[in-house]
C-alpha beads as a LAMMPS data file, in Angstrom:
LAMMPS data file: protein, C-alpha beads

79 atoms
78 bonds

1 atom types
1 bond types

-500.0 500.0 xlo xhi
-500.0 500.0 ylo yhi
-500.0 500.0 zlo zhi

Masses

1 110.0

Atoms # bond

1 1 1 2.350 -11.140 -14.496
2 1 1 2.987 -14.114 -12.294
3 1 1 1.310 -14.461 -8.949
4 1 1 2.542 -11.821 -7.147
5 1 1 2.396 -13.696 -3.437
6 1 1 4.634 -15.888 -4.986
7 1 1 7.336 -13.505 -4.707
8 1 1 9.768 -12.256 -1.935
9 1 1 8.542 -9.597 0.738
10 1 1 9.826 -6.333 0.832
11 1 1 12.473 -5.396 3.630
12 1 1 10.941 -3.505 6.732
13 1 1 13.257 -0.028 5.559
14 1 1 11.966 -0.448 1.832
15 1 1 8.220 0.538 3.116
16 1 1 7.705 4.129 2.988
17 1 1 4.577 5.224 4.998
18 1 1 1.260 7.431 4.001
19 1 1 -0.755 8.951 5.907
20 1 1 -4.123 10.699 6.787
21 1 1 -6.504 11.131 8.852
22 1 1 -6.750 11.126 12.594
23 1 1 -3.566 12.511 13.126
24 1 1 -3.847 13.451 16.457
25 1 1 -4.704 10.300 18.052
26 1 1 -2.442 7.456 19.212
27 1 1 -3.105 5.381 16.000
28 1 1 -2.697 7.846 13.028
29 1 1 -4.262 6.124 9.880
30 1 1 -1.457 5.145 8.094
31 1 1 -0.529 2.891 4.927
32 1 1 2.750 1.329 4.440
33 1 1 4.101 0.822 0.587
34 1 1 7.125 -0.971 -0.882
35 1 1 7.990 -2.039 -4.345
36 1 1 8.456 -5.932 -4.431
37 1 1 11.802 -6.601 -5.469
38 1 1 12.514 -8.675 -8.744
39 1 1 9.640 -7.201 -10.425
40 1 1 8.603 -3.650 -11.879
41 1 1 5.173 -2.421 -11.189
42 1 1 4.764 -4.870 -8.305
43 1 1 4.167 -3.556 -4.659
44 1 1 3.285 -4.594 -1.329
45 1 1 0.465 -2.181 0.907
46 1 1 -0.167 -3.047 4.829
47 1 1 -1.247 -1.529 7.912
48 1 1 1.312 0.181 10.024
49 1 1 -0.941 -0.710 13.142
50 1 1 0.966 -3.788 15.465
51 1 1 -2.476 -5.007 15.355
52 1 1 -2.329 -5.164 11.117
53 1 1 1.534 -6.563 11.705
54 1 1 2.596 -9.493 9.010
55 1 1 -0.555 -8.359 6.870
56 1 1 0.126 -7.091 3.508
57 1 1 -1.739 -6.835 0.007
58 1 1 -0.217 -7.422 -3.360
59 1 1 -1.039 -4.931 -6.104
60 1 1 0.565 -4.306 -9.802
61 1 1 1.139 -0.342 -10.463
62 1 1 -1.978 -0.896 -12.453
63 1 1 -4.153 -1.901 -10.097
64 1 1 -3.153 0.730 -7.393
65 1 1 -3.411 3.333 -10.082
66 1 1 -7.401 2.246 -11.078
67 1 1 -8.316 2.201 -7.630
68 1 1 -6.714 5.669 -6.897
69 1 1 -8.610 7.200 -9.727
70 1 1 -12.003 4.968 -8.974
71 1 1 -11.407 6.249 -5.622
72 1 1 -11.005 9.807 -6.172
73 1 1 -13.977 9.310 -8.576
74 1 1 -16.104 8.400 -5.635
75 1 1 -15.098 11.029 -3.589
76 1 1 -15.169 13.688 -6.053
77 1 1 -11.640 14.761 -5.582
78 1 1 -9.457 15.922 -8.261
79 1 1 -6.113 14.081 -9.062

Bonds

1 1 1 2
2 1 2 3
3 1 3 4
4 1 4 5
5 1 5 6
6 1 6 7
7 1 7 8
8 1 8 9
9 1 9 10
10 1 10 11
11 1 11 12
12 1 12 13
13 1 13 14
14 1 14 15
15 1 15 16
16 1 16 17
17 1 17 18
18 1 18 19
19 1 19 20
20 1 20 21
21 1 21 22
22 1 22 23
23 1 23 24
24 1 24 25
25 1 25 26
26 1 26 27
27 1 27 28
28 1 28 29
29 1 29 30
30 1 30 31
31 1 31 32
32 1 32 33
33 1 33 34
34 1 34 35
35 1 35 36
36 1 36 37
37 1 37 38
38 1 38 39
39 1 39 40
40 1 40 41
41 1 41 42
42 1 42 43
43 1 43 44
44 1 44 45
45 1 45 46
46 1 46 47
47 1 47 48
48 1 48 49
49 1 49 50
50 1 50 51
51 1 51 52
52 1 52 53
53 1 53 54
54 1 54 55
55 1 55 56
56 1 56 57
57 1 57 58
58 1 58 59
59 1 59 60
60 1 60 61
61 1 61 62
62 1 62 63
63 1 63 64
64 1 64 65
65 1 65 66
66 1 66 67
67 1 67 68
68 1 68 69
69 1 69 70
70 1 70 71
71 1 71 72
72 1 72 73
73 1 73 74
74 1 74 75
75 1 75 76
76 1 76 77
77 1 77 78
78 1 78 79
């Protein structure tokens, strides 16, 4: 797969949000995810904070899926 910050940024209404965590406070914890177009399995995670604004992380399907199953690993949660 080609480097994947070589390739356009998702539009703002292409990032869908996910959330947990401190939901009743003023900054919930939330995610933002978008596919990055011109590419399957490619996608594009940031904060949804002002303060994380313009910062995003580049991830193939792949990678997202180990660490969601090394994650829930960790935690002992079932998938």
């Amino acid at each position: 797969m080609k480097d994947l910050y070589s390739l356009p940024a998702a539009q703002d209404n292409e990032f869908k949000s996910l959330c947990g965590g401190n939901l009743n406070g003023e900054h919930e914890s939330c995610v933002d995810v978008a596919a990055l177009p011109g590419v399957e399995g490619a996608f594009a995670v940031r904060d949804n904070k002002p303060e994380g604004a313009g910062i995003e992380l580049r991830f193939t399907a792949g990678e997202l899926d180990d660490f969601a199953r090394g994650w829930a690993q960790k935690r002992g949660l079932a998938l």
